[in-house]
N, C-alpha and C positions, 0 to 999 in steps of 0.2 A: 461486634462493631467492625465496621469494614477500614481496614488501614488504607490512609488515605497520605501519599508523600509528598505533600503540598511542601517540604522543604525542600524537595530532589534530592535527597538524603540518597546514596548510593546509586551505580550503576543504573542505570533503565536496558533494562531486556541484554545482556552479555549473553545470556543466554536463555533461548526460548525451547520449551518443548512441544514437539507432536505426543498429549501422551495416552494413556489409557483411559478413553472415554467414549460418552454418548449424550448425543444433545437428542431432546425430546422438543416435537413444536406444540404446542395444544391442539393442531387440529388433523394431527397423524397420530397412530400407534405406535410407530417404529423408530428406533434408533437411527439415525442419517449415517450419523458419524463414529466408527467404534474401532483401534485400533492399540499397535504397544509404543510405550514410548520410546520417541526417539528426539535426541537434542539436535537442535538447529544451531550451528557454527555462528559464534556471535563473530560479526562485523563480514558475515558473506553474503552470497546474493542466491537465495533458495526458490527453486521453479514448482509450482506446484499445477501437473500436468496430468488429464485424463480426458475419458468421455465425459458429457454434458451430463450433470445429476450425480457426478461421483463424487462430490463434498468439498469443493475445493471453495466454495463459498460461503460452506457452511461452516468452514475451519477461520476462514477469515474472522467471522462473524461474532464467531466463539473470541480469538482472540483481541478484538475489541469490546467484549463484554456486552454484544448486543444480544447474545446469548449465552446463559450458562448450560454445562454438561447436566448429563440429566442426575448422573450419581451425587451421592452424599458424601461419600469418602474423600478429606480434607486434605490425602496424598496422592488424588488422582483430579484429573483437570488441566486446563492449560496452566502450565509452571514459567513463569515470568521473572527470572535474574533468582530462581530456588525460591520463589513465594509463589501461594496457589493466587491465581488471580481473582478467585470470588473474596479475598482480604483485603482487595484492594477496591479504593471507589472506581467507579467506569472512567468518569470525567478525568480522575490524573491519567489513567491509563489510554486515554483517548488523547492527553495531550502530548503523550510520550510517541506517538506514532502521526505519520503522514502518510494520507491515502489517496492514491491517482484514480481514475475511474475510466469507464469508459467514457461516459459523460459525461464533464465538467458541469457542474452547477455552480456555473457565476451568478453574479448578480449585478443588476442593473445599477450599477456604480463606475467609478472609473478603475482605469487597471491597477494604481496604484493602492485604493483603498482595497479591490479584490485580493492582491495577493497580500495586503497588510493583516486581512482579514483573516491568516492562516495564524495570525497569534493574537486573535482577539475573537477569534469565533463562538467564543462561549457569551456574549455580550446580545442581547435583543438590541440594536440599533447600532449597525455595524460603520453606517456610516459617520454618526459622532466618536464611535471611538477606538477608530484606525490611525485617527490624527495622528495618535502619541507614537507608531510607530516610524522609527528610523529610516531616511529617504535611505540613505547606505546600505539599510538593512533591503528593501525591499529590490534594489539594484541588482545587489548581489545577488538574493533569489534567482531575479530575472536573468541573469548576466549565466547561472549554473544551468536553467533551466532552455538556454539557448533563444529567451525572449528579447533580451535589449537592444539589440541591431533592429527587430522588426517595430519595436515600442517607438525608437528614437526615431524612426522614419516618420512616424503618425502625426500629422501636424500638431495635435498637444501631448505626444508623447505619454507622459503617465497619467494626463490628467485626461484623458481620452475615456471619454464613457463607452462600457461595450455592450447598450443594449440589453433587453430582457434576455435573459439568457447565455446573454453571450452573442447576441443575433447580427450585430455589426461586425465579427469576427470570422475567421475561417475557421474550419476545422481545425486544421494543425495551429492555429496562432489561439483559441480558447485551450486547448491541451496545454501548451506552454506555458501560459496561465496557472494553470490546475497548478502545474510541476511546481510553477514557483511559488504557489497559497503555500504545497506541501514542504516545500526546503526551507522558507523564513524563519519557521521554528526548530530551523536543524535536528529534528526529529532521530531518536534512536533508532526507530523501527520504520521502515518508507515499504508500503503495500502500496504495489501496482496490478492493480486487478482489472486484467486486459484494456491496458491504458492504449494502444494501438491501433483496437478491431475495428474504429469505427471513421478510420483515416485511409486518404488514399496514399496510395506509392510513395508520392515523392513525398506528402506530409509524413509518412510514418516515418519514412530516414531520415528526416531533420529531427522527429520526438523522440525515437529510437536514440537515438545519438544525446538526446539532452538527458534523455532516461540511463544509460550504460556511464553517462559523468557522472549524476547522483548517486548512483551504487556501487561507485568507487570512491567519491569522497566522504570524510570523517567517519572512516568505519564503523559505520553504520550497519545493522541487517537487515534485508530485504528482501520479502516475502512474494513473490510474481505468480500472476497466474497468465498463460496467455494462451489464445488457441493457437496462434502460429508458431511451431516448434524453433523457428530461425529466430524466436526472441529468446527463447530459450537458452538459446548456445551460446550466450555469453557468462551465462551463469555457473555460480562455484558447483553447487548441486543443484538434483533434480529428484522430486519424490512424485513418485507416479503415484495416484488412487484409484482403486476402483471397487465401486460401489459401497465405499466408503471406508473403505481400508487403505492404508500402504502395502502395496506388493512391489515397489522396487527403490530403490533407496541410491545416489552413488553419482558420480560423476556423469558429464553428457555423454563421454568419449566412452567411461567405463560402460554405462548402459549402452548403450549402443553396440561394443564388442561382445556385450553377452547375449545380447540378440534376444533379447524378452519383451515385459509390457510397453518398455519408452522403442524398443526397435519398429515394434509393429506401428506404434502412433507414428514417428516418424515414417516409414515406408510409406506408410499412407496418405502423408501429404504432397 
């Protein structure tokens, strides 16, 4: 029976591991992802950087339970606060975490039932029951997320429909969106998986900016992947992969003076 902390009975993720495993897809032979364990510093901001194909998606993936490791071994897996996380259900584990994308996937509602919808997502008709949450609550999101100066301009401000998609929106004002569905629920764990790549300049250093306040408040940990190493360098650590391992582990500054796998990815940008 899979434990399920529907009462948020202790800590959410203090501490997460990288640990000794492999995920199998059905429709490969091989292992993606196979490495030793390493803990992730609870309440820092961890960059997980490589070539394209080198599992930093697949680790995500893992650690939201949208995939389990391929082993059987109930001491080996993603380790969640010292629990393996196949004991726990997906769904608490998914609500213990907020995830930016590249893509925001809004929906054709208004701003304020979007980002209410970051603590009622689990609900088939999102629009009846966003209501109950908190206008303060949803504010506040917006206000962390660096949204509410652009929300309050909009002549109906929150009640401002944005569109299929997001489609009455800009780039950078749908991302600020996302940020705020993902902080409403003040989430322990906040994955930003290349939440930047697909803004221009001046959008990315307004999102940049709303993204480097999230991951320094409520100590929090937060799991980044990004391809532009300058998102990088804000962060506490940086775990380089390749080809599906960790080969380097340590600080941006410290990787950098030792001139290995994260020197070379830098140099090259």
């Amino acid at each position: 029976m899979q434990k399920d902390r529907e009462d948020g009975s202790g800590a959410a993720y203090p501490v997460t591991h990288l640990p000794s495993f492999g995920i199998m897809y059905s429709r490969e032979s091989k292992s993606t992802v196979n490495q030793n364990s390493r803990p992730l510093p609870p309440g820092k901001s961890v960059a997980l950087v490589g070539q394209s194909g080198c599992g930093k998606s697949t680790l995500l993936q893992l650690v939201q339970r949208f995939y389990d490791p391929s082993n059987t071994d109930i001491t080996e897996g993603i380790i969640l606060d010292g629990v393996n996380a196949r004991t726990l259900a997906p769904n608490w584990i998914r609500r213990q975490i907020g995830v930016v994308s590249q893509e925001p996937n809004l929906l054709d509602l208004t701003i304020r039932e979007n980002i209410a919808y970051g603590l009622n997502y689990r609900f088939e008709n999102p629009e009846d029951t966003t209501a109950g949450v908190p206008m303060e609550a949803v504010m506040e999101a917006a206000k962390q997320a660096n949204a509410h100066d652009f929300v309050c301009n909009l002549p109906e401000q929150y009640e401002t429909r944005v569109g299929p998609r997001g489609s009455r929106l800009s780039g950078g004002q749908k991302q600020r969106i996302a940020i705020a569905r993902a902080l409403v629920r003040d989430p322990q764990l906040l994955v930003l998986d290349e939440a930047t790549a697909a803004l221009d300049n001046e959008s990315e250093r307004v999102v940049q900016a709303a993204l480097d306040e999230a991951m320094r408040r409520g100590g929090r940990t937060c799991l980044v992947v990004a391809h532009r190493l300058s998102t990088v360098e804000a962060c506490d650590v940086v775990v380089v992969l390749e080809r599906g391992r960790v080969v380097e582990w340590g600080t941006p500054n410290a990787l950098l003076e030792a001139k290995g796998a994260y020197y070379a990815l830098y140099d090259a940008t």
